[in-house]
N, C-alpha and C positions, 0 to 999 in steps of 0.2 A: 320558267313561266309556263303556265297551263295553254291548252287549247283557245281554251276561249277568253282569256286574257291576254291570249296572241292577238287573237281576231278582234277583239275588245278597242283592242291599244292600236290597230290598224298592220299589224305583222301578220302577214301570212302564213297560216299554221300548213305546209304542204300536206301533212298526214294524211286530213280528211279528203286531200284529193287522190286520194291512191286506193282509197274503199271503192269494192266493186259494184257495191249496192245488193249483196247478194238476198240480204238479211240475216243469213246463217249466225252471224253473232247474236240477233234477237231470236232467234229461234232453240239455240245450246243456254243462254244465260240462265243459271241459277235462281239468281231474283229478277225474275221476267222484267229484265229492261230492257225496252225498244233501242237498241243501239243502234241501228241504222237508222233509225228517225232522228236520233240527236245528233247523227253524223251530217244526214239532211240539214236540222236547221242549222247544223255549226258551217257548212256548206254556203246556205243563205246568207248569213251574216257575212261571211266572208265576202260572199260577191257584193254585197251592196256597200263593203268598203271599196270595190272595183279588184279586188282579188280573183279572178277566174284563170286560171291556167289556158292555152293560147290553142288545145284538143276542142276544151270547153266550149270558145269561143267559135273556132272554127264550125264545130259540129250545131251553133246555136244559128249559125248565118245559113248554113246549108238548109237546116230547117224553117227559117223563113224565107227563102228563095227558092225550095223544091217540095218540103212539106215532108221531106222524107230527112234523116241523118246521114245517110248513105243509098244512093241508088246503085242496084247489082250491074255491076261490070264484066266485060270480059266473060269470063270461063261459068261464072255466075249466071248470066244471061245464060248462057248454053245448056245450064242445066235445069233452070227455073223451064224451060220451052219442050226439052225433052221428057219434064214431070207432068205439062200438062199447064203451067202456073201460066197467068199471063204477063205479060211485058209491064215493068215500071218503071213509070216516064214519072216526070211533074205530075205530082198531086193536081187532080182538078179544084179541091177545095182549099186552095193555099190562102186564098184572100181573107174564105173563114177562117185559114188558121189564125192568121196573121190580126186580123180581128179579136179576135179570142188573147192571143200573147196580148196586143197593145190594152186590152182592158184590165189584162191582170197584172202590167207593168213590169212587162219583158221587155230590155232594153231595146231601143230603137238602132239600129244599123249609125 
């Protein structure tokens, strides 16, 4: 069974969760096909059968509860301060973000 008669039929095709999103496949393709955009909507479909892998999901609550996917930790911090960067906390505009996802019908927590 194909990809998207996995996703179709409600079976979780793992594949498309293992793309790194690079685009490098649409960029080498012969017949210029955007294969990271159909990797994308095959992605979509997926989740909206409630298929999301559990990275997915975590890094989707991080970004409505800090505005960021990951805040620099540790050794990070140490270095971001010694280049000069400044410190990242909580997003100030998290409520716009969070505004924004609930319009476009980003799951709710």
């Amino acid at each position: 069974m194909g990809t998207v008669s996995s996703i179709r039929s409600g079976r979780n095709a793992e594949d498309i969760w293992k793309c790194l999103q690079c685009h490098r496949c649409s960029m080498v393709c012969p017949k210029d096909i955007h294969v990271s955009a159909l990797i994308l909507d095959l992605r979509n479909m997926d989740s909206q059968k409630g298929n999301v892998p559990e990275i997915f999901q975590r890094e989707a609550k991080a970004l409505k509860a800090d505005g960021f996917i990951s805040v620099p930790k540790g050794r990070m911090v140490v270095l971001r301060k010694d280049l000069g960067l400044r410190e990242i906390t909580k997003s100030d505009s998290v409520s716009e973000l969070n505004e924004i996802l609930e319009k476009e019908g980003f799951p709710s927590d």
